[in-house]
C-alpha positions in Angstrom: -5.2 21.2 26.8 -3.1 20.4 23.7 -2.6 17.1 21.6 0.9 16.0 20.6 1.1 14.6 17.4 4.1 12.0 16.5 4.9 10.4 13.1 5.6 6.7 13.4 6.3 5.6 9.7 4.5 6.0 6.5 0.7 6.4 7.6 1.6 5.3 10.8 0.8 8.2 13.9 0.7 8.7 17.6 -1.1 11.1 19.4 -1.3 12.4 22.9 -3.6 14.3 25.3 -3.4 14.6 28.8 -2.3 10.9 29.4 -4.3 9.0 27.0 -2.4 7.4 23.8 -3.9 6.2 20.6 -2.3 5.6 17.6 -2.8 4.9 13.7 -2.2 2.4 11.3 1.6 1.5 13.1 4.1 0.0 11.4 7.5 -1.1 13.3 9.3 -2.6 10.2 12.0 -1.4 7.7 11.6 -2.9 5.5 7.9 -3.0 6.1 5.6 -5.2 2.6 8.7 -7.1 1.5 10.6 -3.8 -0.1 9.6 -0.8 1.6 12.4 0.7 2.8 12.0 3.9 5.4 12.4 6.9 3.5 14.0 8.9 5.4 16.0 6.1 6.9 15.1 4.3 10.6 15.6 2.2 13.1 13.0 0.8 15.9 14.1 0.0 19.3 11.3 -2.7 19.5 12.1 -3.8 23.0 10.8 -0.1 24.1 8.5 -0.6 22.2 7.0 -3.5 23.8 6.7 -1.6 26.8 4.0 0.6 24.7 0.7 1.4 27.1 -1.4 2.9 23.9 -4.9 3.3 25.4 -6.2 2.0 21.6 -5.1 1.1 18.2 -6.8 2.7 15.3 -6.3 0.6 11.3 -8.0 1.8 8.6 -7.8 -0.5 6.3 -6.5 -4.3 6.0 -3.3 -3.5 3.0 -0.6 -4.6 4.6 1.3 -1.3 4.6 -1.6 -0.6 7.2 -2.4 -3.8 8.8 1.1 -6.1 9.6 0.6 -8.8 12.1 4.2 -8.7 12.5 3.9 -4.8 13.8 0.9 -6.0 16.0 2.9 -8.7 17.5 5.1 -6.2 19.3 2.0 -4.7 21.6 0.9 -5.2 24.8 -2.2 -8.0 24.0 -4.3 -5.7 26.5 -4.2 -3.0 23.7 -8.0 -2.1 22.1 -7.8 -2.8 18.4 -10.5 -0.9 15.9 -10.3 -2.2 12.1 -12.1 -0.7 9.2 -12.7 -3.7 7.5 -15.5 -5.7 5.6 -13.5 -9.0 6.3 -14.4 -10.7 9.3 -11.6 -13.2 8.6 -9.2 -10.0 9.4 -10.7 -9.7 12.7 -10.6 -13.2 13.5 -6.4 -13.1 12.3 -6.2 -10.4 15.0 -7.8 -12.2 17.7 -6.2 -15.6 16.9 -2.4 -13.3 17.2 -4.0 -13.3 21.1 -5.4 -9.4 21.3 -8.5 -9.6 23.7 -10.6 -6.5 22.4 -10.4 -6.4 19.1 -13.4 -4.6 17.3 -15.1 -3.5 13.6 -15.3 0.5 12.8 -18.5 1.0 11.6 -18.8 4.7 9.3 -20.0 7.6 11.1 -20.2 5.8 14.2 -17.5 7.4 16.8 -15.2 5.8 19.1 -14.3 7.4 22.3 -11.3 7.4 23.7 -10.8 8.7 27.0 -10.0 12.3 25.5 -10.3 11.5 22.4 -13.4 10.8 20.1 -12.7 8.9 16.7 -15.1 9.2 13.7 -14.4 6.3 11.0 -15.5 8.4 7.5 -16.3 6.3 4.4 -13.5 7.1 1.5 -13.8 6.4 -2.3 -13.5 3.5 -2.4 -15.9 2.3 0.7 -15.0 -1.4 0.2 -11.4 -0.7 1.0 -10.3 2.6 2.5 -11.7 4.7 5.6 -10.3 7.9 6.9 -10.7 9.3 10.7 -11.7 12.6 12.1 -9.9 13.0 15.3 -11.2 15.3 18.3 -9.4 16.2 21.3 -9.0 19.4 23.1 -11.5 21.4 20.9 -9.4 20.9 18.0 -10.2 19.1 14.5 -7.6 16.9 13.1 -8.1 14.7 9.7 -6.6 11.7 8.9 -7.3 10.7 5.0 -4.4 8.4 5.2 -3.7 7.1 1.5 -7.5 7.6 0.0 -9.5 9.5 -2.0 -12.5 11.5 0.2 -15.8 10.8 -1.2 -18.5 13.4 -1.9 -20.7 12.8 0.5 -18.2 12.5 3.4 -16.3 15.8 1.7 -20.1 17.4 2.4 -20.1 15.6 6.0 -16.5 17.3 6.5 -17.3 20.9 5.7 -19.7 20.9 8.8 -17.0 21.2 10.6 -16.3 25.0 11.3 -12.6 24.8 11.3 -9.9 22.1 10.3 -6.3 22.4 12.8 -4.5 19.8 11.1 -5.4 17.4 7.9 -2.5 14.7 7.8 -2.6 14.4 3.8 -1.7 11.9 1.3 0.9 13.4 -1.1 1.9 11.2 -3.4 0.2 9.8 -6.5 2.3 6.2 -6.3 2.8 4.9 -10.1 2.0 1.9 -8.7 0.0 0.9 -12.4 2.2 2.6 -14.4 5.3 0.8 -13.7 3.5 -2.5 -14.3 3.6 -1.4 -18.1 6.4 1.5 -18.5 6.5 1.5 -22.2 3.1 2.6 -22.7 2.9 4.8 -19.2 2.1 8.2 -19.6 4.7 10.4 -17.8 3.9 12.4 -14.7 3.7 15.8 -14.7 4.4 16.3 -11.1 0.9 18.0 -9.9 -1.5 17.4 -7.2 -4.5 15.7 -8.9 -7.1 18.1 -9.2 -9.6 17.0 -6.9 -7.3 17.0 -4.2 -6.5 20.7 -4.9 -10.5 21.8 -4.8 -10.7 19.7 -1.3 -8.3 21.2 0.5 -9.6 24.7 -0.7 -12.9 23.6 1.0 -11.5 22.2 4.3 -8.8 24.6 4.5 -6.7 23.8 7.3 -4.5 25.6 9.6 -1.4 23.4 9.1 -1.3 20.5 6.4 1.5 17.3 6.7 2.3 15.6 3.3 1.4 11.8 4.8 1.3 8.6 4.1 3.9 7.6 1.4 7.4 7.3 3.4 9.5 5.0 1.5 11.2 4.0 -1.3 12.1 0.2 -2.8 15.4 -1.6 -2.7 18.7 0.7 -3.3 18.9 -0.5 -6.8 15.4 -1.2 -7.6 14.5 1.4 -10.8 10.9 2.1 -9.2 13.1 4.3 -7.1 12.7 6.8 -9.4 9.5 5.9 -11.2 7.2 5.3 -8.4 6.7 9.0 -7.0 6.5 11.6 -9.2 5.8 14.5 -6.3 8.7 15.6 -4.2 8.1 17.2 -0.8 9.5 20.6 -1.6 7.1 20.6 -4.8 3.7 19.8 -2.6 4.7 22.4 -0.1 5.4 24.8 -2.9 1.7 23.8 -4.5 0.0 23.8 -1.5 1.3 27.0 -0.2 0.3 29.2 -3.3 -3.5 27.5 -3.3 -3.7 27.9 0.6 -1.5 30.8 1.3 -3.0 30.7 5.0 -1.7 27.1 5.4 1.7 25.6 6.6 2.8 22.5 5.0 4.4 20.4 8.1 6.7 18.4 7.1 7.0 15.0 9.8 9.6 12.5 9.5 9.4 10.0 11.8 10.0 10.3 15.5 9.3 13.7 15.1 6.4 15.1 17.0 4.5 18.4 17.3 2.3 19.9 19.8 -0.6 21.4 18.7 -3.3 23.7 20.7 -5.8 26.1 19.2 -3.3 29.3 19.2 0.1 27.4 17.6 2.3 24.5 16.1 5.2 23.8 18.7 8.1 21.0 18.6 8.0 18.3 21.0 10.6 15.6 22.3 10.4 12.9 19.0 9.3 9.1 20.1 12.1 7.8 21.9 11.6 4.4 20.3 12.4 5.4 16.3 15.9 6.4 16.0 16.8 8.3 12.7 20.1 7.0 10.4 21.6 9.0 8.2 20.5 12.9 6.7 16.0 13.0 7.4 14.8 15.9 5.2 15.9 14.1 2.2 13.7 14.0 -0.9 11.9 12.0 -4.0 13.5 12.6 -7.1 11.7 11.3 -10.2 13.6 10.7 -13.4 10.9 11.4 -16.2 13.4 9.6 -19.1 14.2 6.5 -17.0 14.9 3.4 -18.9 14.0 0.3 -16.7 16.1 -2.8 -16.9 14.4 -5.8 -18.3 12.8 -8.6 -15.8 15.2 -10.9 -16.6 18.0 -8.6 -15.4 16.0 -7.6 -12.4 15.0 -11.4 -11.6 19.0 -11.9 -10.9 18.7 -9.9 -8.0 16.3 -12.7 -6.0 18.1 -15.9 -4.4 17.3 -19.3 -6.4 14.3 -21.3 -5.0 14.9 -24.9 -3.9 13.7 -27.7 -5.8 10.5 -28.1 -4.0 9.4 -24.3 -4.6 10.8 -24.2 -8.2 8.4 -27.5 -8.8 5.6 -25.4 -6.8 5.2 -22.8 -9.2 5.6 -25.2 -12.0 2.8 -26.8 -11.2 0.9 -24.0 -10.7 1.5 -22.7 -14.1 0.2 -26.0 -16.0 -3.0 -26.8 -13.7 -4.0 -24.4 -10.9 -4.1 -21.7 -12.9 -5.8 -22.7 -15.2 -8.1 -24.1 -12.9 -8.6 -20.4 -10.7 -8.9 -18.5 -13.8 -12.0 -20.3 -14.6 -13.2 -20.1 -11.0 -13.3 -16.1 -11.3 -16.0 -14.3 -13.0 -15.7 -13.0 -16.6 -13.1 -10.2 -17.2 -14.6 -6.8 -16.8 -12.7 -5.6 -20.4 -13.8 -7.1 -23.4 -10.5 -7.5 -24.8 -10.9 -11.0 -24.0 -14.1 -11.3 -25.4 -12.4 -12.4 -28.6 -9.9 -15.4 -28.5 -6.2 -14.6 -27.1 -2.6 -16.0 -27.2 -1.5 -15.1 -23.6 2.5 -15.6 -23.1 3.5 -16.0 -20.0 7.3 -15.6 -19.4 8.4 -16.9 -15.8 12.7 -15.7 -15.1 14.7 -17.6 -12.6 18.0 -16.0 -10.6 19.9 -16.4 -13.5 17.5 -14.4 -15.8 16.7 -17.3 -18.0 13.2 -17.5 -19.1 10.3 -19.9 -19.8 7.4 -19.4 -21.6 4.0 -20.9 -20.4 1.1 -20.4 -23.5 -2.3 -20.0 -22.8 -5.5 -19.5 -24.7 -8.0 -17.5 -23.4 -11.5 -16.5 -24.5 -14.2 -15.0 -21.9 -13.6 -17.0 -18.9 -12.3 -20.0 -20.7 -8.9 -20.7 -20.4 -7.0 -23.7 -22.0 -2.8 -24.5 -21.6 -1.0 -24.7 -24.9 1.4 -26.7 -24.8 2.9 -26.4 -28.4 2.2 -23.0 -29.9 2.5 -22.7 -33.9 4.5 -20.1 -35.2 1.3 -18.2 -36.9 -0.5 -18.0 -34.0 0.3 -14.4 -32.7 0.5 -13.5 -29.0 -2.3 -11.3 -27.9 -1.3 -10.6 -24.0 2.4 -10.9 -22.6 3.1 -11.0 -18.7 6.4 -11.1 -16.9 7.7 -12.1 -14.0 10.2 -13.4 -11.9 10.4 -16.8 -10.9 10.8 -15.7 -6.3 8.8 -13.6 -6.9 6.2 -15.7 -8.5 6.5 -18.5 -5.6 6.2 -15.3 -3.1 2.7 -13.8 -3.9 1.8 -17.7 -4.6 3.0 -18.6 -0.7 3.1 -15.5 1.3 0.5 -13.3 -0.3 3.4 -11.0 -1.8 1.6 -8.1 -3.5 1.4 -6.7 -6.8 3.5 -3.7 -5.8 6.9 -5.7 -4.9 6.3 -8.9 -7.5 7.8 -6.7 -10.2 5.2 -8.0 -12.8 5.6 -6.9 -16.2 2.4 -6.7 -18.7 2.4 -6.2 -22.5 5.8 -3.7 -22.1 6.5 -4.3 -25.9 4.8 -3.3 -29.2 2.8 -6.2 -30.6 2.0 -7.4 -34.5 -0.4 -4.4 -35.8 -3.5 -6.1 -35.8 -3.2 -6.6 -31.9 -1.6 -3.6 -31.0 -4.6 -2.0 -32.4 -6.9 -3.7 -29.6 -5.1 -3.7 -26.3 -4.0 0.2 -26.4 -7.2 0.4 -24.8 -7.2 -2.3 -22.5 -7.0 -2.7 -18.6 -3.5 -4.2 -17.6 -5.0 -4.8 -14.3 -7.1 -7.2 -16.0 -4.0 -9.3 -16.9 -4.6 -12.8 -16.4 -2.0 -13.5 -13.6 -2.7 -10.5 -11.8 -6.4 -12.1 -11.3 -5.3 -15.1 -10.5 -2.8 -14.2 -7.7 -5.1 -11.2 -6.2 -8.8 -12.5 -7.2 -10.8 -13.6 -4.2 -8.3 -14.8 -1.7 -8.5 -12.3 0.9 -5.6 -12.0 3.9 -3.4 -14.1 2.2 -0.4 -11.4 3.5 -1.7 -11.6 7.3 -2.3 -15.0 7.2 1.6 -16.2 6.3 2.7 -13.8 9.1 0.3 -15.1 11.0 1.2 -19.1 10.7 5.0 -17.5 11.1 4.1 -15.6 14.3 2.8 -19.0 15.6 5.2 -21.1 14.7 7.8 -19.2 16.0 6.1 -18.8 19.5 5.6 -23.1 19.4 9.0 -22.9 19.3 10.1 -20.7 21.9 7.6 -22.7 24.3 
């Protein structure tokens, strides 16, 4: 027996064997997270895919590149749903969108399919990420989606005599670096080490660069910032490390049957239909100069009076009052007393500055700042963009924050060379705590929408 193995989009997979279906984290949006574009470009024909029979659904993780309510909503409510997630409220989401077996992956623990047999294996980082070892038809296929393997698991894995296909992920996304550009070190293009000495352990027969499948808005400069590793470059890498290996490369629709003897093309999923050239590649531009936020905050439509007010509000009181709801900062750079600027740019790239001073976990609004008192932290971002991770749970990849991208007095820039940017005050306010804040707006929108139909 063989299993047919289909790309969907991004991390997203179907496979077959015999006449059982299951598929992996599926996404049937482009864009998909707010600006994720297809890369190559596609189109889904969601009325076939409505018709979808999958005999389960298989989510490792609750990002919403992996877990969209607004994918889910196109399935047949019959359809099995397994989630790797520590969140029961995730669960819950998925059961109030009206799917009647909907279930927690517990590590180690396998799920059988039919044909298929599922193992859930704990990643990295445990709290977050799972990966999947698939069996079917004597074969052996991995699925780290977008994670790092952890030690132990690695160990786990290497009990397995032979690996048939490791779906990998090949990109190293930028996704802190472009936060702060000024002060990013540039890529060099490789595979991170550790990825290198894993794959010479598990050494597969056939290897598909996975996961990362899109690219941001045609004039957005992450473009060519955000991935530094182009397909022909992993192939190339991969190849001289593993020179018994072949690098697959799967765009979506396009499927592959795979048995114990070979790697053979298959009809692609009649439901994704391909626009435009497919084997295209990333390009990244190592002496990019990215256009200030306020330039960048004139490509988002105005907000209305009651969502400019929204975030206005938000600025002089509530957050003020979440920041001193979260525990202390894990960096001491806000052990000693900071001026925090916060610039906030509406569609017509004009700014306003919100002060703030903060020491440990205390946090007070400034209202009038006097001209000695330096700034000590400096966060921008635009003003829809602000009110979108505020009211929909936008996230920190498509907000197109800015944090400390200058070069302060010298007595500061001294101090926060070595500080976390993810520890920027905003950032912990908008993503500390308040968990499914993504699913849950598609979720209200889903039912709404369906009141309204009825």
């Amino acid at each position: 027996m063989d299993v047919k193995i289909s790309r969907i989009l991004h991390a997203g997979y179907q496979l077959d064997c015999g006449s059982t279906q299951i598929a992996f984290d599926p996404i049937f949006e482009n864009p998909f997270s707010h600006n994720c574009y297809a890369f190559p470009d596609v189109r889904f024909e969601t009325e076939k895919i409505r018709d979808l029979r999958w005999s389960a659904v298989f989510i490792s993780h609750f990002h919403d590149d992996h877990c969209s309510l607004e994918s889910l909503n196109f399935l047949n409510r019959s359809t099995p749903i397994f989630v790797y997630c520590l969140h029961e409220e995730l669960i819950l989401m998925i059961r109030e969108l009206g799917f009647l077996n909907v279930q927690s992956l517990e590590l180690d623990k396998a799920v059988v399919i039919d044909t298929f047999e599922v193992i859930p294996r704990r990643a990295l980082d445990s709290d977050v990420d799972s990966i999947f070892h698939i069996k079917a038809a004597g074969l052996n296929i991995l699925n780290v989606v977008d994670s790092w393997i952890e030690p132990l698991t690695l160990s786990k894995l290497t009990q397995t005599a032979s690996w048939d296909m490791i779906l990998w992920p090949f990109q190293t996304m930028r996704e802190i670096e472009v936060l702060s550009p000024s002060r990013a070190t540039p890529a060099n293009g490789s595979l991170p080490v550790e990825w290198v000495e894993q794959l010479k352990i598990l050494n597969p027969r056939y290897i598909v660069p996975s996961s990362c499948q899109f690219v941001h808005e045609d004039w957005s400069w992450y473009r060519r910032a955000y991935f530094p590793i182009s397909y022909k470059s992993f192939q190339q890498e991969i190849e001289s490390i593993l020179p018994s290996a072949k690098v697959i490369r799967m765009n979506p629709s396009v499927s592959f049957t795979l048995n114990e003897h070979s790697l053979t093309t298959s009809p692609a999923l009649p439901w994704i239909q391909p626009n435009g050239e497919q084997n295209i590649d990333y390009e990244y531009d190592l002496y990019l100069k990215p256009p200030s936020t306020s330039e960048i905050s004139k490509r988002f439509a105005a907000l209305n009076k009651s969502q400019f007010q929204f975030v206005y509000d938000y600025c002089r009181s509530g957050l003020v009052e979440k920041y001193r709801s979260l525990a202390p900062s894990e960096d001491s750079y806000f052990d000693e007393a900071r001026l925090w600027r916060l610039s906030v740019y509406d569609h017509l790239g004009q700014g306003r500055n919100f002060y703030y001073r903060i020491k440990s976990q205390d946090i007070e609004f400034v209202s009038a700042r006097s001209q000695d008192d330096l700034v000590g932290w400096l966060t921008e971002i635009p003003l829809s963009k602000f009110y979108a991770a505020l009211a929909a749970g936008e996230s920190l990849s498509s907000i197109y924050i800015r944090i400390n991208d200058l070069i302060f007095e010298d007595k500061i820039e001294e101090k926060i060379k070595t500080a976390d940017i993810m520890e920027d005050p905003l950032i912990r306010c908008l993503f500390t705590g308040d968990f499914g804040v993504y699913q849950r707006a598609q979720l209200e929108r889903i039912l709404a929408q369906q009141r309204i139909v009825t």
